[in-house]
C-alpha positions in Angstrom: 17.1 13.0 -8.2 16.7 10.9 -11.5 20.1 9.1 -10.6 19.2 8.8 -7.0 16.1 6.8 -7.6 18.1 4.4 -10.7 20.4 3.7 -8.3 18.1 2.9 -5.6 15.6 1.0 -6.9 18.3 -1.2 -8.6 20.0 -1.9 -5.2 16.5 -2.5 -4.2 15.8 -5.7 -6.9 19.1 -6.9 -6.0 17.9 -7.8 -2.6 16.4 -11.1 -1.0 14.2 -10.2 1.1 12.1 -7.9 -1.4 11.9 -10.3 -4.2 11.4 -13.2 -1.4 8.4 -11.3 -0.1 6.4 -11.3 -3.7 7.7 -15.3 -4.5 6.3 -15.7 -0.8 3.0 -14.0 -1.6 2.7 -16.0 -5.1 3.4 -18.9 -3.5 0.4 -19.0 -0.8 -1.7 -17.6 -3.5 -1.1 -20.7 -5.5 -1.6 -23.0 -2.1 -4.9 -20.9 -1.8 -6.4 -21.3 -4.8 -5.5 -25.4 -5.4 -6.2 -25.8 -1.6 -10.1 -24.4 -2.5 -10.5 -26.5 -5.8 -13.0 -28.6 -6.1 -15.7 -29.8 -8.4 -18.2 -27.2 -6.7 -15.6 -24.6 -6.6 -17.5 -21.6 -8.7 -16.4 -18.3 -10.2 -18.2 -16.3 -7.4 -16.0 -18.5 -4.8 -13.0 -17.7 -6.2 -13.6 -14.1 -6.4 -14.4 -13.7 -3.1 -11.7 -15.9 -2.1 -8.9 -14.1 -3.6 -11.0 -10.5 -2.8 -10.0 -11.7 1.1 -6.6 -12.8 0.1 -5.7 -9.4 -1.3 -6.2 -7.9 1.4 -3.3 -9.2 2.7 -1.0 -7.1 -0.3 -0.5 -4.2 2.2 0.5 -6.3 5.0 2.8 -8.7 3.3 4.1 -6.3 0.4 4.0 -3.1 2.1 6.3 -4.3 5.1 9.3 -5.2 2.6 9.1 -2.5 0.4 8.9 -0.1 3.2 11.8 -1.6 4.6 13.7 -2.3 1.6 12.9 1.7 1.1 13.5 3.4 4.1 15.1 1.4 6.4 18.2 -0.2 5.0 18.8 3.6 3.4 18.8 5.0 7.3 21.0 2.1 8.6 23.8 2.1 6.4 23.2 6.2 6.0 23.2 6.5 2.3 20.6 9.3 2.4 23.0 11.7 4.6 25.4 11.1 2.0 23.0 11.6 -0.8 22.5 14.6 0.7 25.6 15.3 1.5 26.4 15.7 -2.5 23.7 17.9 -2.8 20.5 16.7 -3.1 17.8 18.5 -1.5 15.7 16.8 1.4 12.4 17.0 -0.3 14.0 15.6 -3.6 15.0 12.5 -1.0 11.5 12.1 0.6 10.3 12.6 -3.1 12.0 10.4 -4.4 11.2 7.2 -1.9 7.5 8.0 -2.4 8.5 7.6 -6.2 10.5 4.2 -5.8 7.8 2.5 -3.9 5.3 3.6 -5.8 7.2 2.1 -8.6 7.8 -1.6 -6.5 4.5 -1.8 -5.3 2.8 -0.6 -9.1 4.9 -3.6 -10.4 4.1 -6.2 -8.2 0.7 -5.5 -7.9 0.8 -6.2 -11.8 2.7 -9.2 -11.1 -0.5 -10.5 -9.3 -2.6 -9.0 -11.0 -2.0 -11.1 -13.9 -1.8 -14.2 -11.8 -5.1 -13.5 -10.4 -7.0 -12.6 -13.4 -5.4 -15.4 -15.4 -5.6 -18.6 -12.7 -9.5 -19.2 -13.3 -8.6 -19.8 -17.0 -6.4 -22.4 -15.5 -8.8 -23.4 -13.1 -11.5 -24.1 -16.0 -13.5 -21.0 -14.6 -15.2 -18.8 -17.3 -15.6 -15.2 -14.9 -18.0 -12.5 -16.3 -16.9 -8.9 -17.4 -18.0 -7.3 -14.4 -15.9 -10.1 -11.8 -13.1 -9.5 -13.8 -13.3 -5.7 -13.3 -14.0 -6.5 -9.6 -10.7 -8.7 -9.3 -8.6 -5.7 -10.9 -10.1 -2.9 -8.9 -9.4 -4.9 -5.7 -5.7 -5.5 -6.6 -5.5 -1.7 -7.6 -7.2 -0.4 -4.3 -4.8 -2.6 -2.1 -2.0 -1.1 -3.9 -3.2 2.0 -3.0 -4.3 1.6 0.6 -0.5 0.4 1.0 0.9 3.2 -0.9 -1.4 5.8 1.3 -0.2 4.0 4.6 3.9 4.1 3.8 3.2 7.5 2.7 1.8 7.9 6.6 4.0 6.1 8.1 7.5 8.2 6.6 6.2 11.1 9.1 7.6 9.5 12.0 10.7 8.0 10.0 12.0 11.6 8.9 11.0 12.9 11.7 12.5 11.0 13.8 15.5 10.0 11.3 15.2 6.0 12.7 12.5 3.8 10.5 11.6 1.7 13.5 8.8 4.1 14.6 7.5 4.0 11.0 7.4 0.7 10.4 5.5 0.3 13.6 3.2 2.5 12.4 2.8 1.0 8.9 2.4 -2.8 10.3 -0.6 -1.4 12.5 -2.1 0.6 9.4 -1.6 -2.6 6.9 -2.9 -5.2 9.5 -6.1 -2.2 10.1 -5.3 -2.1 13.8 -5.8 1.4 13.7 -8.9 1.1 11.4 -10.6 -1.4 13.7 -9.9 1.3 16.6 -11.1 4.4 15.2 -14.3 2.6 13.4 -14.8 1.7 17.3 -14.3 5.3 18.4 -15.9 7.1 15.9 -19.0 5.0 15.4 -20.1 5.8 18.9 -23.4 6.7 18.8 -22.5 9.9 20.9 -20.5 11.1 18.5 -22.3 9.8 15.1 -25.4 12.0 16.7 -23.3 14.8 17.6 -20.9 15.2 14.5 -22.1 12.9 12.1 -20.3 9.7 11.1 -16.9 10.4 10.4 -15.9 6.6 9.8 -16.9 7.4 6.2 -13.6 9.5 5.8 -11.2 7.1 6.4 -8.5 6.2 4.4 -9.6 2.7 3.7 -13.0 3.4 3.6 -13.0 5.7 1.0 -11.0 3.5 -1.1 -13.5 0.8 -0.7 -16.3 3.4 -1.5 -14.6 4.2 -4.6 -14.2 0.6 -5.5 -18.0 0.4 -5.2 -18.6 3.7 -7.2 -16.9 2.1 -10.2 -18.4 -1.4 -10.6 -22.3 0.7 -9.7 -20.6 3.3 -12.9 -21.0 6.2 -10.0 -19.0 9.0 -10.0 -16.2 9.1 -8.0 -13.1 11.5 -8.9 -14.5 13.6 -5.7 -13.6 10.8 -3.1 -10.4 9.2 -4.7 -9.0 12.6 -5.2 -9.8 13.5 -1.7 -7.8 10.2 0.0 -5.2 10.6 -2.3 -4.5 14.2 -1.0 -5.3 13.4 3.0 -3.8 10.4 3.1 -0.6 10.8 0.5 0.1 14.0 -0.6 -0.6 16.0 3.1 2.0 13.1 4.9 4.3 14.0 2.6 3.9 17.1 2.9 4.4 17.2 6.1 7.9 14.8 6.0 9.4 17.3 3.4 8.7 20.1 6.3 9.9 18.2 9.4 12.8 17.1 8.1 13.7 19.9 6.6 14.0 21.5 10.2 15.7 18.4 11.6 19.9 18.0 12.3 21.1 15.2 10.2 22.8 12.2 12.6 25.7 10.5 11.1 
């Protein structure tokens, strides 16, 4: 599997469109931030400027690593012949979770650095606890596009074709689906009835976690939780569908 992931992730940096996608992102950061400057421009601004812009990491990220993943490995139909040699289905699904965990852990620090190093440029002096709030947010979008490729490979092995899942993954990142069920679930029939169950959702309970660390709450109970729902029961569930399913050459 070791070998497997080496040589995917290094056909992977080779490509265009990945590494376009994260000079693409860099760049409208940059035209962001020097767009906004001004002699009022304060710290507090520019946090919750780049706090909107980050939300954005799943979207724009997400979509070309899950591509650059999944995709290109089911339309040139490297995976049947990985597996072809020998290398169990689960180690394959596995192993993807792996690379773009990997891809998306390094770019995030890629703009991580950029974001928590452009106020010195900026002649900005942000406090301890904006800086801590600038990392979280960078770390919690990573996340909350890790959790949503992790949902949206249930459909791609399923289904062997990454089309569906990357359907699914541009309506999780761009919180289509969030805005939906929020609308569904905050009905006041069913808040009454059941209780509010908008509070279990994926993004949600990132954000509440986010929260729970700048207030110094506990909050092992509710990241562990979304981790497990929303990453670990998806796969889960890939590694047992596509176990069951015919490979198509």
């Amino acid at each position: 599997m070791t070998n497997y992931l080496n040589a995917d992730l290094r056909c992977i940096l080779r490509k265009q469109s990945f590494l376009g996608s994260v000079g693409v992102f860099v760049l409208l950061f940059v035209v962001m931030v020097f767009i906004d400057v001004n002699p009022s421009f304060t710290t507090e601004m520019y946090v919750a400027k780049v706090t909107g812009f980050l939300s954005f990491f799943p979207l724009v990220i997400g979509v070309f690593v899950f591509i650059s993943v999944y995709a290109d490995d089911f339309k040139c139909r490297s995976m049947q012949v990985a597996i072809g040699y020998g290398i169990p289905r689960s180690h394959i699904i596995l192993a993807k979770l792996m690379e773009s965990t990997i891809l998306l852990f390094a770019t995030a620090g890629i703009i991580g650095g950029l974001v928590l190093y452009a106020p010195v440029v900026l002649g900005l002096v942000p406090n301890t606890q904006q800086l801590v709030s600038l990392a979280l947010t960078v770390a919690v979008e990573m996340i909350r596009a890790q959790g949503y490729l992790a949902l949206s490979t249930v459909p791609v092995f399923f289904s062997q074709d990454a089309v569906g899942g990357i359907v699914a993954y541009v309506l999780l990142s761009s919180k289509t689906v969030y805005i939906v069920l929020s609308m569904v679930l905050g009905q006041e029939l069913l808040v009454n009835t059941i209780g509010d169950l908008t509070d279990y959702l994926y993004t949600v309970q990132l954000y509440t976690v986010k929260a729970e660390l700048m207030e110094g709450a506990p909050f092992i109970f509710t990241f562990v939780a979304a981790l497990l729902i929303y990453i670990v029961l998806p796969t889960g569930i890939a590694i047992i569908g596509f176990r069951k399913k015919e490979l198509e050459f």
